[in-house]
Structure formats: C-alpha cells, structure tokens
N, CA, C and O atoms as a Tripos MOL2 file, in Angstrom:
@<TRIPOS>MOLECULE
protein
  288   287    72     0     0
PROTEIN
NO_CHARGES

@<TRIPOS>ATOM
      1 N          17.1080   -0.9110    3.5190 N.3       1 UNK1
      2 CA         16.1280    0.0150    2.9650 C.3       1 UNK1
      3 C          15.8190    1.0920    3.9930 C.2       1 UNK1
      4 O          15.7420    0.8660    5.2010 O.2       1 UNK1
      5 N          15.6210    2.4710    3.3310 N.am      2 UNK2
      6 CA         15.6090    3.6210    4.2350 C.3       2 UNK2
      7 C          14.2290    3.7890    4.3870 C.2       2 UNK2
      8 O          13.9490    3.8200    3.1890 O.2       2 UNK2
      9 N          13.2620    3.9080    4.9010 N.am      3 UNK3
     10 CA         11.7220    4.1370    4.9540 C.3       3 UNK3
     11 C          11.5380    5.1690    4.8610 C.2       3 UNK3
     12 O          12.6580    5.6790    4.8800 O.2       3 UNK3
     13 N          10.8640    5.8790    4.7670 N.am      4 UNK4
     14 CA         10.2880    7.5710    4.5680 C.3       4 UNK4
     15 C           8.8010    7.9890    4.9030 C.2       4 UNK4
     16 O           7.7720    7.5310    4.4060 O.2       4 UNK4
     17 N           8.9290    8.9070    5.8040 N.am      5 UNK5
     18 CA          7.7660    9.0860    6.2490 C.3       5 UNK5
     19 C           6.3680    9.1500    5.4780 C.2       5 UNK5
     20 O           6.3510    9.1370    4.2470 O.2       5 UNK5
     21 N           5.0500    9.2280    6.3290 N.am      6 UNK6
     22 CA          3.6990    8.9480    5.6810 C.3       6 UNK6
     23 C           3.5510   10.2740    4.6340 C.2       6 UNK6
     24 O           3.1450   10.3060    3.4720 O.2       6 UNK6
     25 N           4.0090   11.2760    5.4550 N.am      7 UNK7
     26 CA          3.3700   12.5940    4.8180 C.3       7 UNK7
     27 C           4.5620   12.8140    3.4750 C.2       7 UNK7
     28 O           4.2970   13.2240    2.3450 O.2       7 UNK7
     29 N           5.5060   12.5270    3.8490 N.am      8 UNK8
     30 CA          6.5890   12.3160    2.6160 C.3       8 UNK8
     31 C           5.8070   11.8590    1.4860 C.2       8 UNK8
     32 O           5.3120   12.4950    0.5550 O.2       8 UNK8
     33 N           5.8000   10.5280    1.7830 N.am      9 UNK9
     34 CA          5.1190    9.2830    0.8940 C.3       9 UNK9
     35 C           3.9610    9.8840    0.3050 C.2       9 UNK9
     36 O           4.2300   10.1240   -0.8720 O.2       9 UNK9
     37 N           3.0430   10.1600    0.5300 N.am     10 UNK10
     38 CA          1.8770   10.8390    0.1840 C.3      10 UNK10
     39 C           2.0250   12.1340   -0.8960 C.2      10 UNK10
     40 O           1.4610   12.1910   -1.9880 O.2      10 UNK10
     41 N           2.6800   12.8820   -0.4760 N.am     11 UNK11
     42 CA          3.3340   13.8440   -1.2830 C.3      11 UNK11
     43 C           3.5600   13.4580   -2.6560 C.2      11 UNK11
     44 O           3.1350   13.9010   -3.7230 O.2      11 UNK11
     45 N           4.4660   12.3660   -2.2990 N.am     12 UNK12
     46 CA          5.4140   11.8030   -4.1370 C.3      12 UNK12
     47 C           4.2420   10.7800   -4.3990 C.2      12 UNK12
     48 O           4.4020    9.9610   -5.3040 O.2      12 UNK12
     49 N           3.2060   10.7750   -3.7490 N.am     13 UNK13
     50 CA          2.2150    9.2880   -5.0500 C.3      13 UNK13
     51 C           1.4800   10.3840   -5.5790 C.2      13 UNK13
     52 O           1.0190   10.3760   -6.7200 O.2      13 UNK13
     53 N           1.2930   11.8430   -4.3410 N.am     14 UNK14
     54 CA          0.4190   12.8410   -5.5370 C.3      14 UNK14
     55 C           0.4000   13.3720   -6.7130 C.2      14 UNK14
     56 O          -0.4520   13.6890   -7.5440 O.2      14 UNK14
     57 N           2.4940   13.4280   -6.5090 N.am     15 UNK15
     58 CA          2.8700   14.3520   -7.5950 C.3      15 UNK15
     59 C           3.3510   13.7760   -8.5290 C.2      15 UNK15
     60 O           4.0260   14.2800   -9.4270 O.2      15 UNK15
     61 N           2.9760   12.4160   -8.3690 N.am     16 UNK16
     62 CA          3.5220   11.6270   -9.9560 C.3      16 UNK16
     63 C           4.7200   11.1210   -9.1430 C.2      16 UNK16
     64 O           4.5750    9.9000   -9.1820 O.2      16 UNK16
     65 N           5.4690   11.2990   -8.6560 N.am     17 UNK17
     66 CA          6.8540   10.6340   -8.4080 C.3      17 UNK17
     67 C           7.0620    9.8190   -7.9040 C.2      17 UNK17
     68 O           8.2500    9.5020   -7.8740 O.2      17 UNK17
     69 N           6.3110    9.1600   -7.3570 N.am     18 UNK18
     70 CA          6.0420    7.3580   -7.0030 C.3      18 UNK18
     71 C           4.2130    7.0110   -7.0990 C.2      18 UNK18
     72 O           3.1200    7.5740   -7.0430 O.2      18 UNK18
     73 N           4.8450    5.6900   -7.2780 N.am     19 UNK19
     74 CA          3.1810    5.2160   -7.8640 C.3      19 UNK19
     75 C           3.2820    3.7570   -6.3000 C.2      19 UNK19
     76 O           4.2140    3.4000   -5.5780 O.2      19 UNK19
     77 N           1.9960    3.3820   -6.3870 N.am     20 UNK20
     78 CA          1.8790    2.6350   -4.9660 C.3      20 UNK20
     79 C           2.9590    2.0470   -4.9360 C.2      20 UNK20
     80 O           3.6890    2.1170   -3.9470 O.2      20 UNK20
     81 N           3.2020    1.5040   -5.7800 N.am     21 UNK21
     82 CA          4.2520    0.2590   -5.6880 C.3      21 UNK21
     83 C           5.5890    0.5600   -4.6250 C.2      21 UNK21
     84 O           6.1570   -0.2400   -3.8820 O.2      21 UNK21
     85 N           5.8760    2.0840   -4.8580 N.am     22 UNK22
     86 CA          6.7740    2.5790   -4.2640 C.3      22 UNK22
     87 C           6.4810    3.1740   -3.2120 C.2      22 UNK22
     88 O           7.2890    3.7880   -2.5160 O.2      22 UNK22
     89 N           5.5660    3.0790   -3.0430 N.am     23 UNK23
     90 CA          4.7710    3.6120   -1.6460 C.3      23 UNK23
     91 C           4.9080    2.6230   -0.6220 C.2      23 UNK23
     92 O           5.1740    3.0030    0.5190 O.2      23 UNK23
     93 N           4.7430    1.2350   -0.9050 N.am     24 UNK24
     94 CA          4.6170    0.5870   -0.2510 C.3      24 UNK24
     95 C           6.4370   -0.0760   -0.3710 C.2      24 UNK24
     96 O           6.8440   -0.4760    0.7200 O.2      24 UNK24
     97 N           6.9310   -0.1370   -0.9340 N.am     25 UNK25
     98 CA          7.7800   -0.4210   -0.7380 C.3      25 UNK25
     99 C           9.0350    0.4390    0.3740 C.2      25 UNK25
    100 O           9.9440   -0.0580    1.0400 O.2      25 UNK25
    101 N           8.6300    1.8170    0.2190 N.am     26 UNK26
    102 CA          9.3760    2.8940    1.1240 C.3      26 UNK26
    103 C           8.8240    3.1020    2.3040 C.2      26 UNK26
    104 O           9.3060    4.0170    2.9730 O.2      26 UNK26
    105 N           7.8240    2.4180    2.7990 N.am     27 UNK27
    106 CA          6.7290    2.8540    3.6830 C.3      27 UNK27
    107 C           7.4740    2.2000    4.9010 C.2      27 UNK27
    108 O           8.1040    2.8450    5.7390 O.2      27 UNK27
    109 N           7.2990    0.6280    4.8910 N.am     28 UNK28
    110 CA          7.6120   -0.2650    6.1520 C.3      28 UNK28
    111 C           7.9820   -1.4950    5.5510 C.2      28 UNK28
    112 O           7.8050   -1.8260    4.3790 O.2      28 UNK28
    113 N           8.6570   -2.3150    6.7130 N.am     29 UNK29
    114 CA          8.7390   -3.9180    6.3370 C.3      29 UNK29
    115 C           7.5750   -4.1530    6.5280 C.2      29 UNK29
    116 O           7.3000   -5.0210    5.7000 O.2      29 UNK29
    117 N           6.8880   -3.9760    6.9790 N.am     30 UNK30
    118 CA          5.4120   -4.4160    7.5870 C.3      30 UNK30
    119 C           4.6720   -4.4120    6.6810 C.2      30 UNK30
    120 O           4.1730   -5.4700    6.2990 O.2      30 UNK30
    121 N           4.3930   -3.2330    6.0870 N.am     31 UNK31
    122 CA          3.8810   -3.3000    4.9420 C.3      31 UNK31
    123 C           4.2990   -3.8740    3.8370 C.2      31 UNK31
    124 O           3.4380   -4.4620    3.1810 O.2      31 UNK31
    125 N           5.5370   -3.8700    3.3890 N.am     32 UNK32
    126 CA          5.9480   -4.5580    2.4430 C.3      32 UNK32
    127 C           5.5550   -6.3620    2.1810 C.2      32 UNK32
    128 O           5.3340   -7.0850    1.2090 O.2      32 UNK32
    129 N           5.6260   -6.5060    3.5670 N.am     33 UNK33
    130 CA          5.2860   -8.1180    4.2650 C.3      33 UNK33
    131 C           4.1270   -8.6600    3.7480 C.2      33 UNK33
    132 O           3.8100   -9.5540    2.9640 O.2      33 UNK33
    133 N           3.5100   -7.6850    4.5630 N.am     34 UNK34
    134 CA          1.4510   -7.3820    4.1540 C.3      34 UNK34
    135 C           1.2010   -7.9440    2.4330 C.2      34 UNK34
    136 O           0.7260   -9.0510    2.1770 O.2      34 UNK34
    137 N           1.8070   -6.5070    0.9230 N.am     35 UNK35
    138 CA          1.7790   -7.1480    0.3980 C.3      35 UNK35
    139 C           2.3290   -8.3030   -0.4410 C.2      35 UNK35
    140 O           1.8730   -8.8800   -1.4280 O.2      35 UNK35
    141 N           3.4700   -8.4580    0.2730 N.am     36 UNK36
    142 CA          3.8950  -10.0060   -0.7670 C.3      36 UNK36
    143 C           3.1680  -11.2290   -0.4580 C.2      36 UNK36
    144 O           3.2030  -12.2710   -1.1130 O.2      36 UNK36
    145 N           2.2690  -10.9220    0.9860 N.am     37 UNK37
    146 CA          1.6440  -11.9890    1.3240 C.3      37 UNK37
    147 C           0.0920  -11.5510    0.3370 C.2      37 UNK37
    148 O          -0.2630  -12.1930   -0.6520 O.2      37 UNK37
    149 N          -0.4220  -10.7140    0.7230 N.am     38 UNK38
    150 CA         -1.2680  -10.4660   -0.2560 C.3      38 UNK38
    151 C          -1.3750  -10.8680   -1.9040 C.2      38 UNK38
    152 O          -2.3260  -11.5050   -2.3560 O.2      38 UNK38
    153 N          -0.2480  -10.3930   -2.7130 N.am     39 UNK39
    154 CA         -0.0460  -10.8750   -3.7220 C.3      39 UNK39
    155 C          -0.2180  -12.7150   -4.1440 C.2      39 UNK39
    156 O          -0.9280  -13.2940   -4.9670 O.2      39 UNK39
    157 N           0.5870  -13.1070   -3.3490 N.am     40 UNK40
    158 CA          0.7090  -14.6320   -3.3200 C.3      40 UNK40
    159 C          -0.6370  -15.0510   -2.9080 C.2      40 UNK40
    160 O          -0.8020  -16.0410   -3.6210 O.2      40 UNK40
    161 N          -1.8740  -14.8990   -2.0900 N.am     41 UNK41
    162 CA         -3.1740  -15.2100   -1.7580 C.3      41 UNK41
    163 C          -3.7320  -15.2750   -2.7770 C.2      41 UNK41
    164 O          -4.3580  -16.2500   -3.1920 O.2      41 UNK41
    165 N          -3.4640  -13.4980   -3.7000 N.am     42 UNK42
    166 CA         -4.3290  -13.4980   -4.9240 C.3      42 UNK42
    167 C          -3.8420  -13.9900   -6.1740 C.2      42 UNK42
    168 O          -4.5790  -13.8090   -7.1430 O.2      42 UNK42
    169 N          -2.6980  -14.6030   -6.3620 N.am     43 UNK43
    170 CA         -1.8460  -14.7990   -7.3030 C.3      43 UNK43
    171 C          -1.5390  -13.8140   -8.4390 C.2      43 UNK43
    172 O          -1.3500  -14.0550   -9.6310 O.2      43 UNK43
    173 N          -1.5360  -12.6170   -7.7630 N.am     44 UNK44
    174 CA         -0.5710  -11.2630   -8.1640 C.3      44 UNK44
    175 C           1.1050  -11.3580   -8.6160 C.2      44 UNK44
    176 O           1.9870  -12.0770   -8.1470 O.2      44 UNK44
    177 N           1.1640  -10.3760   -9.6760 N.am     45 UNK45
    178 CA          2.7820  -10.5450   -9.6400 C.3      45 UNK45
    179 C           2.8270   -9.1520   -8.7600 C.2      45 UNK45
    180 O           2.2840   -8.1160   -9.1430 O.2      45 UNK45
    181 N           3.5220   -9.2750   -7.5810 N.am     46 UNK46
    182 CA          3.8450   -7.8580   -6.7900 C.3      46 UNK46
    183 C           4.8910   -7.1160   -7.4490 C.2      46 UNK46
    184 O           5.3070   -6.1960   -6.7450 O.2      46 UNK46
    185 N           5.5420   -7.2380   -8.7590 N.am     47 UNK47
    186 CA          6.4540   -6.2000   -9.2310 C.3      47 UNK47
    187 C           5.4980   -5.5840  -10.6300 C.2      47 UNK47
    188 O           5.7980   -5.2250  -11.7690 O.2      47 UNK47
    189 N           4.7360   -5.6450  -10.1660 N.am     48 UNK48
    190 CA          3.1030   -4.4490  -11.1020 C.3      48 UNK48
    191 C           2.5440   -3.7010  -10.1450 C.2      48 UNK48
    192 O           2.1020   -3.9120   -9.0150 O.2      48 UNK48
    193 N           2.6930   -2.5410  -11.0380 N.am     49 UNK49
    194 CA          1.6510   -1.1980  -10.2080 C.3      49 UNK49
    195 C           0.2670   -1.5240  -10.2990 C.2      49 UNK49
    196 O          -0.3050   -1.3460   -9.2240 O.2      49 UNK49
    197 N          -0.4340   -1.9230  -11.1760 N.am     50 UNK50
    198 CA         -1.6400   -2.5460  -10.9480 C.3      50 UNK50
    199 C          -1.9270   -3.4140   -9.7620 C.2      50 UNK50
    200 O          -3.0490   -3.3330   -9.2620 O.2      50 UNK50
    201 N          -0.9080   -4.3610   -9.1780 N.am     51 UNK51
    202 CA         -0.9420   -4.9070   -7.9590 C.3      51 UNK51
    203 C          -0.8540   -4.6020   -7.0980 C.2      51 UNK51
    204 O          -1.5050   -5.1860   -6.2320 O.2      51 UNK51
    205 N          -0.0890   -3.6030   -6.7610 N.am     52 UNK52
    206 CA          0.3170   -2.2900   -5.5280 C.3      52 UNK52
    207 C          -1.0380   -1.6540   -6.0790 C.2      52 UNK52
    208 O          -1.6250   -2.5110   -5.4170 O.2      52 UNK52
    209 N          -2.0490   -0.9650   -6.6600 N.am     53 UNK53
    210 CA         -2.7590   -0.2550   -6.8460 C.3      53 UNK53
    211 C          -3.9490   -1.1130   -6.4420 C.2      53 UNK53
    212 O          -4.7760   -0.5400   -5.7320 O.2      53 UNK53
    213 N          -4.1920   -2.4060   -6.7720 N.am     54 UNK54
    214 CA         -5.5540   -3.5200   -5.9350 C.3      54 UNK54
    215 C          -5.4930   -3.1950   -4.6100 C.2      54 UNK54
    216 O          -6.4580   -2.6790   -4.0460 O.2      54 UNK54
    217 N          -3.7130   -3.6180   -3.6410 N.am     55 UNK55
    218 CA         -3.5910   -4.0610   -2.9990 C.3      55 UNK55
    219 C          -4.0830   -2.5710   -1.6330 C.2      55 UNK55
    220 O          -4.7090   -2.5450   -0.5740 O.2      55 UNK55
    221 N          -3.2620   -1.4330   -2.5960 N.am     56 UNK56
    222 CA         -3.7150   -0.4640   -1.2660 C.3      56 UNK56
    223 C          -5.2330    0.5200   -1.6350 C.2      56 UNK56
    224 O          -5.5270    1.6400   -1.2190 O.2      56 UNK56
    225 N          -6.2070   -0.6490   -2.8190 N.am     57 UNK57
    226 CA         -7.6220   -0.3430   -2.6220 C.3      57 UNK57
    227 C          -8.2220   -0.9030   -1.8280 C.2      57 UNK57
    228 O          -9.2480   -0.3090   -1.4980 O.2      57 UNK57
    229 N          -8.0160   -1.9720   -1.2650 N.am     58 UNK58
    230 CA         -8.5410   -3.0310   -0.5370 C.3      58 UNK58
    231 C          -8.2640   -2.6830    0.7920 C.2      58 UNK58
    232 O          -9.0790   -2.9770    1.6660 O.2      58 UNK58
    233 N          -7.0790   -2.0170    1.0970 N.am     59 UNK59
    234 CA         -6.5910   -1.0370    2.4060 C.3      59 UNK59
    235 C          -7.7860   -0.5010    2.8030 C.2      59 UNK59
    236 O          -8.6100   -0.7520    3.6820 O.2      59 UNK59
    237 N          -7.6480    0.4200    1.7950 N.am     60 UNK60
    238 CA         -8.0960    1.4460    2.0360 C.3      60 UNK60
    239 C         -10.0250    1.1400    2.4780 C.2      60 UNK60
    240 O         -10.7270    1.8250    3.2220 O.2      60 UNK60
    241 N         -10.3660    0.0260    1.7790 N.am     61 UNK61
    242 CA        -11.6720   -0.4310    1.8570 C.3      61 UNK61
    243 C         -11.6820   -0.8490    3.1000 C.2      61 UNK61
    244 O         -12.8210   -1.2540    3.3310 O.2      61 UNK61
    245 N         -11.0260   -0.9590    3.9970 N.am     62 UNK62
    246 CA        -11.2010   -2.3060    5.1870 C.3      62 UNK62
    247 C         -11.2970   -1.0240    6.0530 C.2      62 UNK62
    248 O         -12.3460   -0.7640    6.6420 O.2      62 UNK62
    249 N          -9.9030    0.0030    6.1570 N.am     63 UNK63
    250 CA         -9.8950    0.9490    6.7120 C.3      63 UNK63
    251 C         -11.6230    1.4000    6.6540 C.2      63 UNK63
    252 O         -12.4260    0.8830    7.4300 O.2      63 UNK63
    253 N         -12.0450    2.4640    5.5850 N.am     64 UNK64
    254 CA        -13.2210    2.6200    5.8790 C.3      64 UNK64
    255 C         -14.2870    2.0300    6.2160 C.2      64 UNK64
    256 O         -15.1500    2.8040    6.6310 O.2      64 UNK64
    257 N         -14.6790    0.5140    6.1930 N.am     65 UNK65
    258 CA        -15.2960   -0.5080    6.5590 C.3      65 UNK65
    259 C         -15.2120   -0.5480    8.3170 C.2      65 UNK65
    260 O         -16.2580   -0.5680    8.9650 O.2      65 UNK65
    261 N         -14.0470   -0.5560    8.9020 N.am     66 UNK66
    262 CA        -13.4000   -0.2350    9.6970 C.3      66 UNK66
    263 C         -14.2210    1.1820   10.6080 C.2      66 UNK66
    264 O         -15.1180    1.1780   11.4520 O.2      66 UNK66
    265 N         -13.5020    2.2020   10.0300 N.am     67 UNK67
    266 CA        -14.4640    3.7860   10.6090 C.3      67 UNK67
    267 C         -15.6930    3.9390   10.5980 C.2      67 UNK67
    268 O         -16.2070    4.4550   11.5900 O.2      67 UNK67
    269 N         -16.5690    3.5180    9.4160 N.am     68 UNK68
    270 CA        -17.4650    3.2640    9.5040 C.3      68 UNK68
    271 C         -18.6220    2.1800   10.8180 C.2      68 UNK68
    272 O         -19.8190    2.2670   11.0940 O.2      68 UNK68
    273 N         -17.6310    1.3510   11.2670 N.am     69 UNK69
    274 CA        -18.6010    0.2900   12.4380 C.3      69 UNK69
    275 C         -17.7190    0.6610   14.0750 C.2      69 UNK69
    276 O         -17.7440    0.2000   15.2160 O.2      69 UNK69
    277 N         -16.7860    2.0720   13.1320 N.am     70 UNK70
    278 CA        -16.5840    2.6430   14.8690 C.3      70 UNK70
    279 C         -15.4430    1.6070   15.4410 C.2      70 UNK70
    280 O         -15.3220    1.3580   16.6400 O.2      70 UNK70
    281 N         -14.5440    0.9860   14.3040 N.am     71 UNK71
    282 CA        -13.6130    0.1020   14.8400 C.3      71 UNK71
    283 C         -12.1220    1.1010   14.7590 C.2      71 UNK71
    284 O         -11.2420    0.4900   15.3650 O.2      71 UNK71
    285 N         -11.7050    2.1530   14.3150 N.am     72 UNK72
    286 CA        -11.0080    2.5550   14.0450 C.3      72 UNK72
    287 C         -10.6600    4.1650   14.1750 C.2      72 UNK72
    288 O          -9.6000    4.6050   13.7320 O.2      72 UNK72
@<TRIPOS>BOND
     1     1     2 1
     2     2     3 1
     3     3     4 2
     4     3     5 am
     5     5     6 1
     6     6     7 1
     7     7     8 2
     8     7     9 am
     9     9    10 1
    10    10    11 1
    11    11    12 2
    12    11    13 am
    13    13    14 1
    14    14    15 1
    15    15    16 2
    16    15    17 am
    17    17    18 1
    18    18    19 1
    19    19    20 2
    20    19    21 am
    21    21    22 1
    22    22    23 1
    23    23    24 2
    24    23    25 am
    25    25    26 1
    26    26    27 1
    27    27    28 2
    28    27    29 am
    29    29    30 1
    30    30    31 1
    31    31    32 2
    32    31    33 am
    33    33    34 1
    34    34    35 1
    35    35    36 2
    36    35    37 am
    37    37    38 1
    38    38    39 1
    39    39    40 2
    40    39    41 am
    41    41    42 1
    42    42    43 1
    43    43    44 2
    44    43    45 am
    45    45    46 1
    46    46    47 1
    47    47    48 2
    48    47    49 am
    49    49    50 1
    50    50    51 1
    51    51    52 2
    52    51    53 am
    53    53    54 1
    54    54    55 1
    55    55    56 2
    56    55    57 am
    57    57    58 1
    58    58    59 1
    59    59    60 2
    60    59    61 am
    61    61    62 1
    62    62    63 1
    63    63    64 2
    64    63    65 am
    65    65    66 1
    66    66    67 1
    67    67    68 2
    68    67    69 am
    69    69    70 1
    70    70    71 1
    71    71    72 2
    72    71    73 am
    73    73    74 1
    74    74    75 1
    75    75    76 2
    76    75    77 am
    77    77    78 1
    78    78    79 1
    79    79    80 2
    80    79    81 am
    81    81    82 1
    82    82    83 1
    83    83    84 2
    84    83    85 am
    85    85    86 1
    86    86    87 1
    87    87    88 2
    88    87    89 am
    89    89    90 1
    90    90    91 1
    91    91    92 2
    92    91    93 am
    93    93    94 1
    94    94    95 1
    95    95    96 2
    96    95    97 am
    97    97    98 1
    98    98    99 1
    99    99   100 2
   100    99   101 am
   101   101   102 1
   102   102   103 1
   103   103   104 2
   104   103   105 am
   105   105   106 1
   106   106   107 1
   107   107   108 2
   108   107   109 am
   109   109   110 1
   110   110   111 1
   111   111   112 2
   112   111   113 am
   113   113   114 1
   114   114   115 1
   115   115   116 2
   116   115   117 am
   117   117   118 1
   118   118   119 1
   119   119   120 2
   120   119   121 am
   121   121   122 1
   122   122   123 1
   123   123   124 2
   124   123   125 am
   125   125   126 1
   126   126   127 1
   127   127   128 2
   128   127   129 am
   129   129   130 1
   130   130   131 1
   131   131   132 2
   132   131   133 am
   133   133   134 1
   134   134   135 1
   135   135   136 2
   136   135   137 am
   137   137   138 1
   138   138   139 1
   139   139   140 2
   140   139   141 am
   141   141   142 1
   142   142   143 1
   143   143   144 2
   144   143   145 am
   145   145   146 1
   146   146   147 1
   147   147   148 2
   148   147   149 am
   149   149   150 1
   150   150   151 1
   151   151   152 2
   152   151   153 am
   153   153   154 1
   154   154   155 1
   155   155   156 2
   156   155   157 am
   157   157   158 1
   158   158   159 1
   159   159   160 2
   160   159   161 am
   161   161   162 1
   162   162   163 1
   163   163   164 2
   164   163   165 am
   165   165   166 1
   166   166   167 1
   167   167   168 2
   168   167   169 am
   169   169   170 1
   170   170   171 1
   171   171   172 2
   172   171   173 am
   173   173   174 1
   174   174   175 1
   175   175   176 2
   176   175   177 am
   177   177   178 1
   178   178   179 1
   179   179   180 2
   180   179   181 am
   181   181   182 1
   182   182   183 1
   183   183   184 2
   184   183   185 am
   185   185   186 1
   186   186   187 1
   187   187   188 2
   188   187   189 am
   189   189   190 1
   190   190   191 1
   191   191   192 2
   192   191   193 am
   193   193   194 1
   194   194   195 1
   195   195   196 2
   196   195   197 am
   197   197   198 1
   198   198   199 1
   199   199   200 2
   200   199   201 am
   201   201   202 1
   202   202   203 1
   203   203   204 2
   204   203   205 am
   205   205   206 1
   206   206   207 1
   207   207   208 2
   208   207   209 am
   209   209   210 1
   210   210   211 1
   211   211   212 2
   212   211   213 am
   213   213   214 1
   214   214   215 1
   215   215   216 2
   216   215   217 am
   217   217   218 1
   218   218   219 1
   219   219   220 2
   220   219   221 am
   221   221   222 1
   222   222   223 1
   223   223   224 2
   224   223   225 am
   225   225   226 1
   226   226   227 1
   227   227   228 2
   228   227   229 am
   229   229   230 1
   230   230   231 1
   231   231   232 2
   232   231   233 am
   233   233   234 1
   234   234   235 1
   235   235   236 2
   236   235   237 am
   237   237   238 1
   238   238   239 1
   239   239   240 2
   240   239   241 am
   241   241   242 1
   242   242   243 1
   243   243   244 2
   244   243   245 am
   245   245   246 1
   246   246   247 1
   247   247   248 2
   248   247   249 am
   249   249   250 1
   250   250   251 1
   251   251   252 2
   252   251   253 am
   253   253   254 1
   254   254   255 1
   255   255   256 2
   256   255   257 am
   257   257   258 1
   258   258   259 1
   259   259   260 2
   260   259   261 am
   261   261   262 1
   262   262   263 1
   263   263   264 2
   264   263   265 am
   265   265   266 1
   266   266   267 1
   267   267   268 2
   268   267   269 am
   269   269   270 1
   270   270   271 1
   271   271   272 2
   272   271   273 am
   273   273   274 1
   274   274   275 1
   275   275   276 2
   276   275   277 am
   277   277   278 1
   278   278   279 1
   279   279   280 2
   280   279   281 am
   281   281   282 1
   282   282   283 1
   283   283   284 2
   284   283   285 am
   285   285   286 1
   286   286   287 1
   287   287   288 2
@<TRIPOS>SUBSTRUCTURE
     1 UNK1         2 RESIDUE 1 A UNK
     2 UNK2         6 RESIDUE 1 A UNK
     3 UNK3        10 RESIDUE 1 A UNK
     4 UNK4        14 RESIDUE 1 A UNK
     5 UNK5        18 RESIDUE 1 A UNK
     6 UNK6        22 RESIDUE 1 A UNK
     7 UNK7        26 RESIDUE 1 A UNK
     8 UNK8        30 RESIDUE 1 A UNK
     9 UNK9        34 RESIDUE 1 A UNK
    10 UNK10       38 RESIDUE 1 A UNK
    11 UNK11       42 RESIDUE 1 A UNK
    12 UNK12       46 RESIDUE 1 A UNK
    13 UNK13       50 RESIDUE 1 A UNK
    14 UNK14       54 RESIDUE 1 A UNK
    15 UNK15       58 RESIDUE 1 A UNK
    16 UNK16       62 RESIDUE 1 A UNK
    17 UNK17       66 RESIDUE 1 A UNK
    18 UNK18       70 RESIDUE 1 A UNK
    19 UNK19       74 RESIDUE 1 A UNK
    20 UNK20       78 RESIDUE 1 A UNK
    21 UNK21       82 RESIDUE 1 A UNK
    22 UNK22       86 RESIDUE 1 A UNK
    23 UNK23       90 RESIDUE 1 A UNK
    24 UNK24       94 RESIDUE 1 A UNK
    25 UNK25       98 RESIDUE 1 A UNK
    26 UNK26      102 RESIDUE 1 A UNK
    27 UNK27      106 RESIDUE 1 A UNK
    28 UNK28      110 RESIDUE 1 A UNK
    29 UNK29      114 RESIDUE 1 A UNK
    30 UNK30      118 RESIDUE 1 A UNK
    31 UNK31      122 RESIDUE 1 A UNK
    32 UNK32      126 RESIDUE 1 A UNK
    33 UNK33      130 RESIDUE 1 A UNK
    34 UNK34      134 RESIDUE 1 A UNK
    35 UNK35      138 RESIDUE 1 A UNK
    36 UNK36      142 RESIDUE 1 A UNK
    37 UNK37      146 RESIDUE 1 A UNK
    38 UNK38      150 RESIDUE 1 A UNK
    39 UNK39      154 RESIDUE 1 A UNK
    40 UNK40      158 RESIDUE 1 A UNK
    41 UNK41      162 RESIDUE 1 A UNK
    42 UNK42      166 RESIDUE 1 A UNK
    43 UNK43      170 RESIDUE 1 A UNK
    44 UNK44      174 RESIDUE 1 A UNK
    45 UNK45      178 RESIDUE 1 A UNK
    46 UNK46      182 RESIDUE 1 A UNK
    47 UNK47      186 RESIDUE 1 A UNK
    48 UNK48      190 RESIDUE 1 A UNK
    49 UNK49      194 RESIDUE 1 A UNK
    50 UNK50      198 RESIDUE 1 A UNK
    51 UNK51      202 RESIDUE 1 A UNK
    52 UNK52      206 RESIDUE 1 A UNK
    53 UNK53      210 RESIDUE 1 A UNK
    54 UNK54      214 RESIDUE 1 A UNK
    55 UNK55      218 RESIDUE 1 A UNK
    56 UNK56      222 RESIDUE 1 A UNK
    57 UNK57      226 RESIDUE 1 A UNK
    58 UNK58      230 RESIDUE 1 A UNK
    59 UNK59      234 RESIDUE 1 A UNK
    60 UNK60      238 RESIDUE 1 A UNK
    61 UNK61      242 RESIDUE 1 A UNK
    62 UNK62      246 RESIDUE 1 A UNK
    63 UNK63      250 RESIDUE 1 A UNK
    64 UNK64      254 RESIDUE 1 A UNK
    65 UNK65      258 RESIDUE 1 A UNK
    66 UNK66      262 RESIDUE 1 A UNK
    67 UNK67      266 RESIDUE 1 A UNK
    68 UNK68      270 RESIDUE 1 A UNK
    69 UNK69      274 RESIDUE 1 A UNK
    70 UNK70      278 RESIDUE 1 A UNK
    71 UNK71      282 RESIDUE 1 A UNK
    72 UNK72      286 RESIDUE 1 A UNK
C-alpha cells in the first residue's frame, strides 16, 4: 500500500473523493492498526464508513481534549 500525504488526504475527504474510510486506510499502517483495533473493542464492522466516521470522531475528540489541558 502506497500512503499519501496529510494535506493530500484532506483534500479528497473534502471534495467527496474519499470518505474516512479511505482516509484512514491511505494515511498509515499505524493508523490503519489504530482502527482495526478500535473496531474490534467496539464491535464495529471496519469495512463501513459509518465506522471510519465514529472512529476518526473520537480522534478528533481526544485530540481536542488533548489541546485543550495543554497536552498537545
């Protein structure tokens, strides 16, 4: 798998041409890792955009949770 950069990535979830799922899948192994482990915790099917769409709300929540107490 070829990865593609952040600002890439960002671009195509704006413009319609990938939805998280593919975000996270083009992003990193790391991430990809992140959610299959995620999925399986919550008993998600990870081949749903609804699941890629929980998974990088909850990101995104920790992140600001995160900036917010000056951890980040």
């Amino acid at each position: 798998m070829r990865y593609e950069p952040e600002e890439k990535l960002i671009e195509k979830v704006q413009s319609g041409e990938y939805g998280w799922k593919d975000y996270i899948s083009h992003h990193s192994r790391e991430l990809s890792q992140e959610y299959e482990w995620y999925c399986h915790r919550k008993g998600l099917d990870p081949n749903l955009e609804e699941s890629a769409t929980r998974f990088m709300e909850m990101r995104n929540a920790l992140l600001d949770e995160a900036l917010e107490n000056g951890n980040a």
